[in-house]
Every structure is written in C-alpha cells, then in structure tokens.
C-alpha positions as CSV (number, residue, x, y, z in Angstrom):
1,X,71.7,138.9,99.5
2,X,69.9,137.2,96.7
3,X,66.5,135.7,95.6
4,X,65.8,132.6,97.7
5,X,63.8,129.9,95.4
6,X,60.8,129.2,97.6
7,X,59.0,127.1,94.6
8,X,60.2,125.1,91.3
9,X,57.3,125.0,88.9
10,X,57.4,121.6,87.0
11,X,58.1,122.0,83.3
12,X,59.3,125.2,83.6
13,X,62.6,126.8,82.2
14,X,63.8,127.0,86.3
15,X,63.0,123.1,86.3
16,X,64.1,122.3,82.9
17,X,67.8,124.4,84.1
18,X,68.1,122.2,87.3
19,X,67.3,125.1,90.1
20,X,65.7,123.4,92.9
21,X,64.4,125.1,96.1
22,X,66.8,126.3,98.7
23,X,68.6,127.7,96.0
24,X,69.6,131.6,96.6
25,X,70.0,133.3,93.2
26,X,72.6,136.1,94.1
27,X,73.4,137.3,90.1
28,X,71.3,136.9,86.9
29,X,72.8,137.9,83.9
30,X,75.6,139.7,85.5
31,X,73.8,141.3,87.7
32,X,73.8,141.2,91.4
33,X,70.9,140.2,93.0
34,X,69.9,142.1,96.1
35,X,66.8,141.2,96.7
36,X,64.5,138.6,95.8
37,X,62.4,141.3,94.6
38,X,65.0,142.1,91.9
39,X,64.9,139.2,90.3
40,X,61.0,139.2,88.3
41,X,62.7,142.5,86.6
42,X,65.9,141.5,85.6
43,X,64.5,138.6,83.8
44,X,61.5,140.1,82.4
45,X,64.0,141.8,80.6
46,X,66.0,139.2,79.0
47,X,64.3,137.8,75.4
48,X,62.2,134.9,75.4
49,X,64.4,131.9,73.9
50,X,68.0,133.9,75.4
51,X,70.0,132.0,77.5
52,X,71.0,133.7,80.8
53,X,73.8,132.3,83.4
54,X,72.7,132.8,87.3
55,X,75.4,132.1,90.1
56,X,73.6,130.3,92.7
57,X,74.4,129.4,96.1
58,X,73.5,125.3,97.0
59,X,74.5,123.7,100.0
60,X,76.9,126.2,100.3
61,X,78.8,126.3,97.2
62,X,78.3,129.0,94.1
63,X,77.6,127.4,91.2
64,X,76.2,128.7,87.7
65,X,73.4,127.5,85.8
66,X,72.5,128.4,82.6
67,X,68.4,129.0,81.8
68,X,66.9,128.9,78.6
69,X,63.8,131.9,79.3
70,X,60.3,131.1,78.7
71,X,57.2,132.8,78.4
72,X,54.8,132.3,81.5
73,X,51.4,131.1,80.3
74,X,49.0,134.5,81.3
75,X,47.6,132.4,84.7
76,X,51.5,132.5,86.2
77,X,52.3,135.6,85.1
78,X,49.5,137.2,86.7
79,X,50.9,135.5,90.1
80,X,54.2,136.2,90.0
81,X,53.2,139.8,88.7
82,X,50.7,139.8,92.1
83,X,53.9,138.8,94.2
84,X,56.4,141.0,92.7
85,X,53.7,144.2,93.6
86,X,53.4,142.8,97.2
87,X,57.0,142.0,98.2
88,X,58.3,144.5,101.1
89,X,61.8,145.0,101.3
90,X,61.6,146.6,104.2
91,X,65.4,148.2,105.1
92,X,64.9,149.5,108.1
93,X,64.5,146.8,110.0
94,X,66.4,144.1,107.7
95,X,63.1,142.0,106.3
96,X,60.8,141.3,103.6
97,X,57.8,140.9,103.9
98,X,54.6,139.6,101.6
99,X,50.8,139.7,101.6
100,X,49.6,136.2,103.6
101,X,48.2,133.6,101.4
102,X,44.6,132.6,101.5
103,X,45.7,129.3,102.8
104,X,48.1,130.3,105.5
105,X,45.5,132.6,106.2
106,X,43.4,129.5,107.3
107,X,46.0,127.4,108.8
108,X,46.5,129.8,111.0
109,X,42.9,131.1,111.8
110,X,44.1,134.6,110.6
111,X,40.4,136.0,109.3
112,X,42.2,139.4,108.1
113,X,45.7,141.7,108.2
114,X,49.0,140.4,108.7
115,X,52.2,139.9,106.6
116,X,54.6,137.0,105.7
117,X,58.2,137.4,106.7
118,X,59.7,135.9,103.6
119,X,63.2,137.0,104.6
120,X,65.9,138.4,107.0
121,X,69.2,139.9,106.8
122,X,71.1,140.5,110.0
123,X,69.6,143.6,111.5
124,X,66.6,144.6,114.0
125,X,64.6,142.1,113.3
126,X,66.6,139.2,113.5
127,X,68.0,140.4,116.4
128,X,64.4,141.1,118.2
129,X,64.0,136.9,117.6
130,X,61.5,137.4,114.2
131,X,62.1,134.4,111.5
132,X,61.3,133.9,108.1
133,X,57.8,132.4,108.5
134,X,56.4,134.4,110.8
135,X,53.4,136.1,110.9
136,X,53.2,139.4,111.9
137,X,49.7,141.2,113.0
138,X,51.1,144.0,115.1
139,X,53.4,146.7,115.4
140,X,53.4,149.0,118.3
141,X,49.8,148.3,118.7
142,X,48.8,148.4,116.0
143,X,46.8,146.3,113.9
144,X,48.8,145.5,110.3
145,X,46.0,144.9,107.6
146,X,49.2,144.2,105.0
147,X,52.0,144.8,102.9
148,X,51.0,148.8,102.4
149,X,49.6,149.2,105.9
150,X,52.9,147.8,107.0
151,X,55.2,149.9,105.3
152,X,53.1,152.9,106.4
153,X,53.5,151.7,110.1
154,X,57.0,151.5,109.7
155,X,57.2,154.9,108.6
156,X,55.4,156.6,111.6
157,X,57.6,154.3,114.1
158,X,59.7,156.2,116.9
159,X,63.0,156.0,116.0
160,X,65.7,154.7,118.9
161,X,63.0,153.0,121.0
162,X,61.5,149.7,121.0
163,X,58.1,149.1,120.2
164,X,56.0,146.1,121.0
165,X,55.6,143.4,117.8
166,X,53.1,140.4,118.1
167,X,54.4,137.2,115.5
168,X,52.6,134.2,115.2
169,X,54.8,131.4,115.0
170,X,53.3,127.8,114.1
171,X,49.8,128.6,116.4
172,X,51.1,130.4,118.7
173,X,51.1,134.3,119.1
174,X,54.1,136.1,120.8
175,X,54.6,139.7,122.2
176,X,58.9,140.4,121.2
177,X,60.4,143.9,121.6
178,X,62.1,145.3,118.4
179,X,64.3,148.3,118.7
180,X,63.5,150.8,115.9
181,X,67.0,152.2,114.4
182,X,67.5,155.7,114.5
C-alpha cells in the first residue's frame, strides 16, 4: 500500500518538507493511501498554502511530515496530470503499470508498445517472477501497444490458466508464465 516517491523535484514543497525518494506515502491528510494513483487527487484537493501531515514509511520506520502545498507551475502540472491519466492499477494481477517514457523507450530499443511496471503487491505477478522495472510487450501473444491496450488485454484473458508474458529486463527479453486468477 501507498505512493512510492520515484522523483523529488528541487524547490518544490515535497523538497522543501524533507521527502526524499524511497519514501512510500501510505496517508495524506488522513487519508489512506492505496495506491500511488491516489495520491495526485487527494492533494489536488487540499488549498494552496494548507499545510497537510503525510505518514511516510523510510528505511522502515513511519514517520510524519508536514507539507506546506504549492501550486505546480502549468509545465509540471501538465506531467503529473499526463501520469496520473496513464497509471494502471491493475488488480487482478497485483501491479501498476504506466505508459514507457520516450527515453526508456530508447535505452531499451523499444520503437513502440509496452508498459512500465511501476509497482507490485504480492499476487500473480510477483509470483510469475515480474519486477518493478520491467517492461512488458506481450501478453498471451499479444502485442501490448500501452496502458489502454493493456488493460483491455487483461480483460479478454482466460481466467484459471496461465498465459505466456514476455518482460524485458535490463536488455534482455524473457518468456515467464503468469497464472490468470479466476
């Protein structure tokens, strides 16, 4: 559970709080966060200049910090209102996933398709060998173009069986069986 903290903008109200990344966000202004997906909502609502407490887990300890909220200038809210729409939490098979970036695109000599695993929670996935960071291009044979095509694949899988997934880890592409819950 929670919202990991993949990125610390500098001079930002996360900086200027002291969240660093690692950190998981599990409640913002008493509210439990579930997902990292959550999170850009519950603190879109809170009023620029409020001050919000969020228990955060670091090095394995909870501890609260208190954030003063900002207003994004309009270039970072149009990314982090681009992430928010292309997040996945994808339940059935206990992952999120997220559109590929441009770059990771290139690292990995992905020309199209694909999604991120951003994270997992003990279930299918996890337990077919997937990790956060993978890439993954196929389901059942067939080709993932991303997040929507994904969840659409997901939706027509046969339940109780396993179905073939290909993950790029690093460079290298791998076949790993998932079973699909039923």
């Amino acid at each position: 559970k929670g919202a990991l903290v993949s990125q610390v903008m500098p001079n930002s109200p996360a900086a200027a709080a002291g969240l660093e990344v690692g950190d998981i966000i599990t409640e913002y202004n008493g509210t439990e966060v579930i997902n990292s997906s959550d999170l850009p909502h519950l603190v879109g609502k809170s009023a620029i200049g409020s001050k919000a407490p969020a228990r955060v887990l670091r090095n394995g300890k909870l501890i609260t910090i208190n954030i003063t909220i900002g207003e994004l200038p309009n270039e970072d809210a149009a990314v982090v209102a681009a992430q928010s729409a292309t997040n996945s939490d994808t339940k059935l098979l206990g992952m999120g996933v997220s559109e590929l970036s441009s770059d990771k695109r290139q690292q990995l000599g992905i020309e199209q398709g694909g999604v991120y695993v951003e994270r997992l929670q003990d279930g299918p996935a996890l337990r077919a060998g997937i990790r956060e960071g993978d890439v993954i291009t196929k389901i059942n044979n067939l080709a993932i173009e991303g997040v929507s095509s994904f969840r659409q694949i997901l939706n027509d899988l046969p339940r109780g069986r396993s179905v073939p997934v290909l993950v790029i880890r690093g460079d290298a592409p791998r076949f790993m069986a998932l079973k699909v819950p039923e």
